[in-house]
LUMLO-317616 format. One record per atom (N, C-alpha, C): x, y, z. Coordinates in steps of 0.2 Angstrom, whole numbers, padded with zeros to 4 digits, always signed. Last residue first. Layout:
XYZ
...
END
This chain:
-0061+0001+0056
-0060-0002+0051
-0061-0010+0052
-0053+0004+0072
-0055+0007+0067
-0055+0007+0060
-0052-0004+0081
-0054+0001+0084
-0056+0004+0078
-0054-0023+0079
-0050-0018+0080
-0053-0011+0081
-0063-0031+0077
-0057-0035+0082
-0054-0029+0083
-0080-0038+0073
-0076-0032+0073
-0069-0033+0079
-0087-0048+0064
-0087-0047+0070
-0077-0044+0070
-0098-0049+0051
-0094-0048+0054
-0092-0046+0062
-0110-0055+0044
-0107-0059+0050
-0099-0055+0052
-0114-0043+0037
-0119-0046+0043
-0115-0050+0047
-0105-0046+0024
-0107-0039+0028
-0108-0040+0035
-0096-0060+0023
-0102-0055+0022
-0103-0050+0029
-0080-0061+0017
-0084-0060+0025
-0092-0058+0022
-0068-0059+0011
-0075-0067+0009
-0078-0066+0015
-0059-0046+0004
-0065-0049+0012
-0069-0053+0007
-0046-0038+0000
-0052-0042-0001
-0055-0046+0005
-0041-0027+0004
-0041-0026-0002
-0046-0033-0004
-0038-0013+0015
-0043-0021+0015
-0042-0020+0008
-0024-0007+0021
-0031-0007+0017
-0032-0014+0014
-0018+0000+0036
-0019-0005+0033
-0026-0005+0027
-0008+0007+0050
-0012+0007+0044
-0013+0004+0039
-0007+0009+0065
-0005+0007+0059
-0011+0006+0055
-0006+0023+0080
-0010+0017+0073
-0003+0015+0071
-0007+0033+0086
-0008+0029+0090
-0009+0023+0085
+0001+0050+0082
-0001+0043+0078
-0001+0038+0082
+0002+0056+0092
+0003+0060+0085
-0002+0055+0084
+0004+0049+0103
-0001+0056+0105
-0003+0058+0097
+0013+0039+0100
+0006+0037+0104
+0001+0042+0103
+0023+0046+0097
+0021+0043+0091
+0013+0041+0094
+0028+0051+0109
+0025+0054+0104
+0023+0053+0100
+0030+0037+0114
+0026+0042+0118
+0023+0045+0115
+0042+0034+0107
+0034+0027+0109
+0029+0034+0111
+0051+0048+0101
+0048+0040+0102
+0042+0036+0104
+0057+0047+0082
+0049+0048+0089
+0048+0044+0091
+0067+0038+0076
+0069+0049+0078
+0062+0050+0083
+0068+0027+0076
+0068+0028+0083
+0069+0035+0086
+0071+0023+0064
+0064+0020+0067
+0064+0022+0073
+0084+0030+0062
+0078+0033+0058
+0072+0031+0059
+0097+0027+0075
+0095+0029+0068
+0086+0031+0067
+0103+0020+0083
+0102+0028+0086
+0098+0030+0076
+0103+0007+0080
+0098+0009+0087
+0100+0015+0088
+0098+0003+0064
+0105+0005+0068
+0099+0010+0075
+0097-0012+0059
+0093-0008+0061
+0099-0003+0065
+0103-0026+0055
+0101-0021+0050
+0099-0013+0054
+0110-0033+0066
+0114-0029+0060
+0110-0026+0055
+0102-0035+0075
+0106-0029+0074
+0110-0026+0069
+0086-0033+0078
+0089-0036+0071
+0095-0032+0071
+0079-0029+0089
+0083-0036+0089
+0087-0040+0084
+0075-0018+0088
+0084-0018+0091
+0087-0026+0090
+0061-0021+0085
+0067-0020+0080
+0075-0019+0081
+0058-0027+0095
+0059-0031+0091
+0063-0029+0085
+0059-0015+0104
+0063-0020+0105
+0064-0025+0101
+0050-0009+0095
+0055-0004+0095
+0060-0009+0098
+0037-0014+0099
+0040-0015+0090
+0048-0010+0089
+0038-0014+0112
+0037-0019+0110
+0039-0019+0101
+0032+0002+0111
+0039-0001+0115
+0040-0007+0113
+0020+0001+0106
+0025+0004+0103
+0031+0001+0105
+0010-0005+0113
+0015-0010+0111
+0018-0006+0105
+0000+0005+0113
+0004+0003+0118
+0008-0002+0120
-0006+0009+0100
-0001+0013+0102
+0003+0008+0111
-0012+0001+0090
-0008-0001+0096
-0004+0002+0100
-0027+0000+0083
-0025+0008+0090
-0021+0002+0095
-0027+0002+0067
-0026-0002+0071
-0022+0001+0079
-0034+0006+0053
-0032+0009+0055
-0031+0004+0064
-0042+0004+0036
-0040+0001+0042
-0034+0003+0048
-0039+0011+0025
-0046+0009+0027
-0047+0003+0035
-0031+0021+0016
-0030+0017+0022
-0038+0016+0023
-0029+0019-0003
-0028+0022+0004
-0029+0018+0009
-0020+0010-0015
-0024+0006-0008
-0024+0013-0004
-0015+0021-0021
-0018+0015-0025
-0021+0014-0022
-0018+0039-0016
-0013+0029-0015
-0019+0027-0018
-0019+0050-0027
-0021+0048-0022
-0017+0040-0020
-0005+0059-0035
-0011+0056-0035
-0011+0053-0030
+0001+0075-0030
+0002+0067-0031
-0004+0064-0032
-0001+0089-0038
-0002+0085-0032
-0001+0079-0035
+0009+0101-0047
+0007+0092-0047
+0007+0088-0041
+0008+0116-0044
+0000+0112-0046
+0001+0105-0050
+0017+0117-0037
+0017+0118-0044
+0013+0116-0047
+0014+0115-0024
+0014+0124-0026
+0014+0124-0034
+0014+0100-0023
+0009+0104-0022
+0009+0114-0026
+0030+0100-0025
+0023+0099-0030
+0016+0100-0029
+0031+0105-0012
+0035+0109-0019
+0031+0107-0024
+0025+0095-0003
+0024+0105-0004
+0026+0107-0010
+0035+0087-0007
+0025+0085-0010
+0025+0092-0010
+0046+0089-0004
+0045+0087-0010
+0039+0088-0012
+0046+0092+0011
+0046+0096+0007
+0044+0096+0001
+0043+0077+0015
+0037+0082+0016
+0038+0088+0011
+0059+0073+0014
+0051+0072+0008
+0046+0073+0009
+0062+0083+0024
+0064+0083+0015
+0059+0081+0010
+0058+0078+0037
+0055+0086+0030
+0055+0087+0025
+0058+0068+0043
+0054+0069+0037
+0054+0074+0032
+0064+0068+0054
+0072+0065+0047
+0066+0066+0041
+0067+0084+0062
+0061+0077+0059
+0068+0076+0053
+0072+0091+0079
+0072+0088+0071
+0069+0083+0068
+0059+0098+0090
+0066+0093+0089
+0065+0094+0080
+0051+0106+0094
+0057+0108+0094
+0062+0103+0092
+0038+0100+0097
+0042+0099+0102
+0049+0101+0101
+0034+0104+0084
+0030+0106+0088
+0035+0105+0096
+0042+0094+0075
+0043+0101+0075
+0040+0106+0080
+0037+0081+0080
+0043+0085+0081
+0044+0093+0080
+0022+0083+0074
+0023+0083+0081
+0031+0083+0083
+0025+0084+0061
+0022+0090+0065
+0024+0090+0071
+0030+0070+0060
+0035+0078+0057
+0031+0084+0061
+0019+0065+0062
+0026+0065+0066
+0031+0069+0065
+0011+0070+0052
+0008+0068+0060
+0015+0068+0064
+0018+0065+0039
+0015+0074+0042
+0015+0072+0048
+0017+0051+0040
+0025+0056+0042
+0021+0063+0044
+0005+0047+0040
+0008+0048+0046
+0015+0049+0046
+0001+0051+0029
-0002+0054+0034
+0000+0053+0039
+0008+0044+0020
+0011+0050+0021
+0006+0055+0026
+0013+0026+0025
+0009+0033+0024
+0009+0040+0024
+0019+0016+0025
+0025+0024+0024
+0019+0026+0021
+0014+0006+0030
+0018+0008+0035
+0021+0015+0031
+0002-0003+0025
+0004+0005+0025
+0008+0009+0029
-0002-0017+0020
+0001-0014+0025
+0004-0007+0022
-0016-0024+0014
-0009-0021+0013
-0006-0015+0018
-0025-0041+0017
-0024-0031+0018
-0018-0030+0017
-0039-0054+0015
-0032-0047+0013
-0031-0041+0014
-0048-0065+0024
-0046-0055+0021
-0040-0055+0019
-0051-0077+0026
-0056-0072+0023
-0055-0066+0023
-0043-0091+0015
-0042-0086+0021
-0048-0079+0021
-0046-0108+0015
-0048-0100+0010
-0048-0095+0016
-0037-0122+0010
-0040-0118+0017
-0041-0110+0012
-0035-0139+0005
-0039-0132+0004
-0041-0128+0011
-0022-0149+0012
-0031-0148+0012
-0031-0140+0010
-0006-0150+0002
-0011-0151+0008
-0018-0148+0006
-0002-0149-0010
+0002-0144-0005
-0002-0142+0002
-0008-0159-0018
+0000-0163-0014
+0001-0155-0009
-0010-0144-0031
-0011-0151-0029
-0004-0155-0025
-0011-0129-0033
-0006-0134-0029
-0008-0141-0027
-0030-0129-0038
-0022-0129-0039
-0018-0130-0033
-0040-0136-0034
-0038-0139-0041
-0031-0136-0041
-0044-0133-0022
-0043-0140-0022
-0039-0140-0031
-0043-0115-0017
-0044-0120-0023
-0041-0126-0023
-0035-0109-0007
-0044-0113-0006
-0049-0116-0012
-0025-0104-0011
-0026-0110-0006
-0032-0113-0006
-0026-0095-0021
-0026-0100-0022
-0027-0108-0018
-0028-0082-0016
-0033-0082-0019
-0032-0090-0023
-0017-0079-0004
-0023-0078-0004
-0028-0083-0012
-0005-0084-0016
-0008-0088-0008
-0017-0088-0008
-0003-0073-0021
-0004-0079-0027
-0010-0085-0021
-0005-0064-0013
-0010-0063-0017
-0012-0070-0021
+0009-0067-0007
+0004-0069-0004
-0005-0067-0008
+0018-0067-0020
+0015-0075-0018
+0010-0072-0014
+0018-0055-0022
+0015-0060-0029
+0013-0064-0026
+0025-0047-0012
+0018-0044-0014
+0015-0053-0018
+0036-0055-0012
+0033-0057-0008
+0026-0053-0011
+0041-0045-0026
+0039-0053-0026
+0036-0055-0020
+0042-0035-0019
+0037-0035-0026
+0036-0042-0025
+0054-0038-0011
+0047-0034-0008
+0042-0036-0013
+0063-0040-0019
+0059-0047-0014
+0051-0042-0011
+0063-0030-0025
+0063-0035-0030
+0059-0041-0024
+0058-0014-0020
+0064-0021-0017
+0060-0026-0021
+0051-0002-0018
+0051-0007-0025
+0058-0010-0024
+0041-0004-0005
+0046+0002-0010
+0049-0005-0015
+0029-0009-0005
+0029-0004+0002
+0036+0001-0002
+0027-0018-0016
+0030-0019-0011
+0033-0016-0005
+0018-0012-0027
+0025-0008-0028
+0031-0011-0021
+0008-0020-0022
+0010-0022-0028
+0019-0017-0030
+0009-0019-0004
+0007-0018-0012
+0008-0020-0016
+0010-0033+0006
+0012-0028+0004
+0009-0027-0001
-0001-0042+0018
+0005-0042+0014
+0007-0034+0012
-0011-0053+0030
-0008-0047+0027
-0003-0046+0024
-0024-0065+0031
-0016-0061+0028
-0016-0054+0027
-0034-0072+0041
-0033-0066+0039
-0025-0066+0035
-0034-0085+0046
-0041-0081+0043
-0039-0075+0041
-0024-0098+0042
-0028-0089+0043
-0035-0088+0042
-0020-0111+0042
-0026-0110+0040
-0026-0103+0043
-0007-0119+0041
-0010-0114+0049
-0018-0111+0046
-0010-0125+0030
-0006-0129+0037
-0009-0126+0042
-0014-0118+0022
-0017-0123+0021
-0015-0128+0026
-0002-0109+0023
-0008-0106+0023
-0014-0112+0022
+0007-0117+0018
+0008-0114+0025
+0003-0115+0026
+0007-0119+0002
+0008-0126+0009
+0006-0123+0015
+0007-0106-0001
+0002-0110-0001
-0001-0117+0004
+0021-0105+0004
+0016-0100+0003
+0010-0102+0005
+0027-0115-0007
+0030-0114+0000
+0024-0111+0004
+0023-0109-0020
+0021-0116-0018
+0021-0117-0011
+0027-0097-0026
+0021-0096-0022
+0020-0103-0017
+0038-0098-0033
+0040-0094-0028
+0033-0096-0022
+0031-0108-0042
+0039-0111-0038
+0037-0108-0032
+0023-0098-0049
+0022-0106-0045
+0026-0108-0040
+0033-0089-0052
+0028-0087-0045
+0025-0094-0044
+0050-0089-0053
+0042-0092-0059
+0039-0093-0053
+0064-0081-0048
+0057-0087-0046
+0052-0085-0052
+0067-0070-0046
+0068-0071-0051
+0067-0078-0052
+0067-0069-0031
+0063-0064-0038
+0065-0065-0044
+0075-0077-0026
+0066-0077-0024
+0067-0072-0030
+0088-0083-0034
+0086-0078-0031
+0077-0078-0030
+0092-0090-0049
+0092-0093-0042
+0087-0089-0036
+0106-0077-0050
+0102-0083-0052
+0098-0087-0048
+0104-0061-0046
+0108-0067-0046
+0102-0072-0047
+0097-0047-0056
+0098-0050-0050
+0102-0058-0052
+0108-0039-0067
+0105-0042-0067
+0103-0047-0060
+0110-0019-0063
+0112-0027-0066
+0107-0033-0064
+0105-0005-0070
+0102-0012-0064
+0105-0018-0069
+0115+0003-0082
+0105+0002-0079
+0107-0004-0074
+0114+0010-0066
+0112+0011-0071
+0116+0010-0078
+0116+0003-0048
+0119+0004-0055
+0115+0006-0061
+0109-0011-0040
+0110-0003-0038
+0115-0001-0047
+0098-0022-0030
+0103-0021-0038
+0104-0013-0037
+0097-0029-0015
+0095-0024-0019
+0098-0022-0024
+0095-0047-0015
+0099-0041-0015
+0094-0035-0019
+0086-0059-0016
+0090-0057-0020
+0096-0051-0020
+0090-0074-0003
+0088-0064-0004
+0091-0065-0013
+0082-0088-0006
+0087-0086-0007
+0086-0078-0007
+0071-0096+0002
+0072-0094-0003
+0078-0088-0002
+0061-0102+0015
+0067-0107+0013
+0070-0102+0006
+0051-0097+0023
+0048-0100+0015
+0054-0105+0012
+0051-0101+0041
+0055-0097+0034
+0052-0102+0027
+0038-0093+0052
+0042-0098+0048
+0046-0097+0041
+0034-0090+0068
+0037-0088+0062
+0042-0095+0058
+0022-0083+0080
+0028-0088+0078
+0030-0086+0070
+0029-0070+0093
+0022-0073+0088
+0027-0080+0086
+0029-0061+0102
+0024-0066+0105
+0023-0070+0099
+0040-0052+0100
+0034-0051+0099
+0027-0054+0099
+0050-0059+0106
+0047-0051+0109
+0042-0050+0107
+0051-0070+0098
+0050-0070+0106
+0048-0063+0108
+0054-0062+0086
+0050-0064+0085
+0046-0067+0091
+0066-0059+0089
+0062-0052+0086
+0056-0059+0088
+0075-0071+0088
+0075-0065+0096
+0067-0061+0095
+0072-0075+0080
+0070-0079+0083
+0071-0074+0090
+0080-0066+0067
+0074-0068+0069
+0071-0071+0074
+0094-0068+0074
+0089-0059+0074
+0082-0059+0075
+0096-0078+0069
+0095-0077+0077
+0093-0073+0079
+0096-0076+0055
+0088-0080+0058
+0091-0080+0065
+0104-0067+0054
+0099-0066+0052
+0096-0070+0056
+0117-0076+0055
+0116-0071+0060
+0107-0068+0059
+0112-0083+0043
+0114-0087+0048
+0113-0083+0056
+0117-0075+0034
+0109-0076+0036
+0111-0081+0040
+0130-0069+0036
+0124-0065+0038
+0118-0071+0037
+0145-0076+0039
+0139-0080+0040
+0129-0075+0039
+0156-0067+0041
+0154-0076+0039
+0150-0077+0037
+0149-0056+0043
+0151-0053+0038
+0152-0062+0036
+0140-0060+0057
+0135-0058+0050
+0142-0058+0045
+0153-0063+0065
+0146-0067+0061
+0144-0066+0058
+0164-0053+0068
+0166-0058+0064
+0159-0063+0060
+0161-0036+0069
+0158-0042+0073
+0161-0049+0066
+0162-0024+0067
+0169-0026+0068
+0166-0035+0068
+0147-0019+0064
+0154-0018+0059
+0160-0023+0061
+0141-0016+0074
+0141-0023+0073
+0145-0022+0067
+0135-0003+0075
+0141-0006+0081
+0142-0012+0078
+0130+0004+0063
+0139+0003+0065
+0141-0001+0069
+0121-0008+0055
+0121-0003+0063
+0130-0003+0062
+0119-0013+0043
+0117-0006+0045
+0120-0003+0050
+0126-0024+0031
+0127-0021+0039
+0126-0015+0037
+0114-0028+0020
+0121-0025+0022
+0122-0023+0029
+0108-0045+0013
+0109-0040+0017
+0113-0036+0019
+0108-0058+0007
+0112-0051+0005
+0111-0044+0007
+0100-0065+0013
+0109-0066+0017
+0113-0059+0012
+0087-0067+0020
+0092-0060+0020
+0100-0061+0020
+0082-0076+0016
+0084-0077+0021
+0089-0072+0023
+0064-0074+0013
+0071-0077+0010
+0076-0076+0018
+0048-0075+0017
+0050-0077+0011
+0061-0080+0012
+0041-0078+0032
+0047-0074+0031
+0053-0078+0022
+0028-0078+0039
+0030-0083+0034
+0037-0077+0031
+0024-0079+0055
+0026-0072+0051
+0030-0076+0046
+0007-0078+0065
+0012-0082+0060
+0015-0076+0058
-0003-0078+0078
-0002-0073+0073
+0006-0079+0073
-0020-0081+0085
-0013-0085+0084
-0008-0080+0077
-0025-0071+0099
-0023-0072+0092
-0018-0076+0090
-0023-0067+0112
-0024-0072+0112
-0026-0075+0103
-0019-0052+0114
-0023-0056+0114
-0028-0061+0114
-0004-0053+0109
-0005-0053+0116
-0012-0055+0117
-0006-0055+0095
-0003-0060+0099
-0005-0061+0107
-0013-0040+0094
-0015-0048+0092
-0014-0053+0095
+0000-0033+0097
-0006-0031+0101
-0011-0039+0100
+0009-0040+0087
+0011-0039+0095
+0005-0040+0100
+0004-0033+0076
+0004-0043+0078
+0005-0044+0086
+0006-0019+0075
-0003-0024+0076
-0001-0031+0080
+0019-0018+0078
+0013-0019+0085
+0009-0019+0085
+0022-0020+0066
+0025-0026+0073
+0022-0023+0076
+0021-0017+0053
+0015-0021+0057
+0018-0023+0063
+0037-0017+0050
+0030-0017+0046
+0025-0021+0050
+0049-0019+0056
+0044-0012+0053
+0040-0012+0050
+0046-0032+0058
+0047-0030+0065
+0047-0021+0061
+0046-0040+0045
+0041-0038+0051
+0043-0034+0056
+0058-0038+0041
+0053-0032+0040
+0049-0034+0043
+0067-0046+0048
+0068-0038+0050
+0061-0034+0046
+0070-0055+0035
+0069-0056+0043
+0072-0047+0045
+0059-0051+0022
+0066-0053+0024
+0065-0053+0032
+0048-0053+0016
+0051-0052+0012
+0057-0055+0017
+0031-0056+0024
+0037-0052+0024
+0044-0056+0019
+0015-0059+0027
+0019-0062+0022
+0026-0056+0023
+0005-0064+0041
+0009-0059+0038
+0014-0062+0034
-0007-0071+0047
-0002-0071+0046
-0002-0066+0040
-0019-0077+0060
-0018-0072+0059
-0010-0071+0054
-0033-0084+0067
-0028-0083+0065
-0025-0076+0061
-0042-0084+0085
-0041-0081+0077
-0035-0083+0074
-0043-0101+0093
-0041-0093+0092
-0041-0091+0085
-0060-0104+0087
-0056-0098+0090
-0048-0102+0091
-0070-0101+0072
-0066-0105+0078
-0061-0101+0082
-0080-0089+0068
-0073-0093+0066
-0071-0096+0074
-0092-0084+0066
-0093-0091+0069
-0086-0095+0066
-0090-0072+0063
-0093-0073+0070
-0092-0079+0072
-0077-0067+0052
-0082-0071+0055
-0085-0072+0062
-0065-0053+0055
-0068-0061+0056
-0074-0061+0057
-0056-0036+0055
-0063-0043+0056
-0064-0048+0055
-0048-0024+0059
-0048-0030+0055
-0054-0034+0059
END
């Protein structure tokens, strides 16, 4: 990632997340590796995950989250986000839940996703013209998987980036600030399941990847390769050394995260030697070519 030669210092740096716990699996040891550098990194956290379900068995018996889950939530977030050096603000919006049933019942009323993108965006826009970024990062337009707050947080920060630095729209939601990148965050690359599937099965242990490594082989043999990603990766970010750092951040969220589970089958060491990245594609830069000034290893 790159900035401006003649951006004021410290850089900024903000990240649009759907629920409290997806920053901390998505990009938590770019921000990490950032923050420690003296980068001002934000994490605008859209809803407040209160329809969340208890992941981790140990926390099953606990009387708080089943009271009170977003309330438990935003203590998860304020642990996650002290480990990660960064700071972090709530948009204020309602989880919608993930709908499950065929067909999909209707999300609940009210619900971030089921916001008029003005409304959902406004919050958004306010921030981004407070902390003035130079950079956001967000999700796809499929929202990394197709969670109704993940699609919607995709809507606001795009609605963000390419609104804030219009005086004519959001009027009253403060001074015009134009951020100079957007990038979408590629945490479920499938270059880097193969890399970690290999690199398990190379040291004898079990991959929880195979199965959907399997799927692609299978379609590969029946001659229907997958198309290529919408956004491939064009940005690749060497934090292999605040892996341990995104693995404490994620213990921090305990009711979702289960600490013998699926973020934690490779650990810090092997994911270093396989995949010492995260991955991210630049989807727009106000940077001209000549004034950049390079902050990462690669991209």
């Amino acid at each position: 990632m790159t900035a401006s030669s003649n951006s004021p210092a410290p850089l900024r740096l903000l990240a649009v997340h759907a629920h409290p716990d997806d920053e901390s699996s998505k990009g938590a040891a770019t921000m990490a590796k950032y923050a420690a550098s003296g980068v001002d990194v934000m994490v605008a956290t859209c809803t407040d995950g209160s329809r969340g379900d208890i992941q981790n068995p140990a926390v099953e018996g606990e009387p708080h989250p089943k009271r009170d889950m977003a309330g438990a939530r935003r203590l998860e977030m304020e642990s996650a986000a002290k480990i990660l050096g960064i700071r972090q603000r709530w948009l204020g919006f309602v989880d919608s839940g993930l709908p499950e049933g065929d067909p999909l019942p209707p999300l609940p009323a009210g619900a971030f996703a089921t916001l008029p993108l003005h409304r959902a965006a406004a919050p958004l826009v306010r921030l981004v013209r407070s902390f003035k970024p130079h950079v956001i990062l967000s999700y796809d337009e499929n929202g990394g998987y197709p969670h109704p707050d993940h699609i919607m947080a995709h809507r606001v920060a795009v609605e963000a980036f390419e609104a804030a630095g219009d005086p004519e729209r959001y009027p009253g939601a403060g001074e015009p600030w134009e951020p100079s990148k957007l990038y979408y965050d590629r945490a479920f690359s499938p270059e880097r399941f193969r890399a970690l599937h290999f690199a398990l099965e190379e040291a004898g242990l079990q991959s929880p990847y195979a199965e959907r490594l399997a799927a692609w082989l299978e379609s590969d043999a029946e001659g229907h390769t997958p198309p290529p990603a919408a956004h491939p990766t064009t940005t690749q970010i060497d934090c292999g050394d605040f892996f341990e750092v995104r693995e404490d951040a994620l213990r921090a969220h305990r009711t979702q995260v289960d600490p013998l589970g699926f973020f934690f089958a490779v650990s810090a060491e092997m994911q270093r030697r396989a995949w010492p990245w995260e991955d991210y594609s630049l989807i727009h830069s106000r940077v001209p070519q000549n004034s950049r000034r390079r902050t990462c290893s690669r991209g």
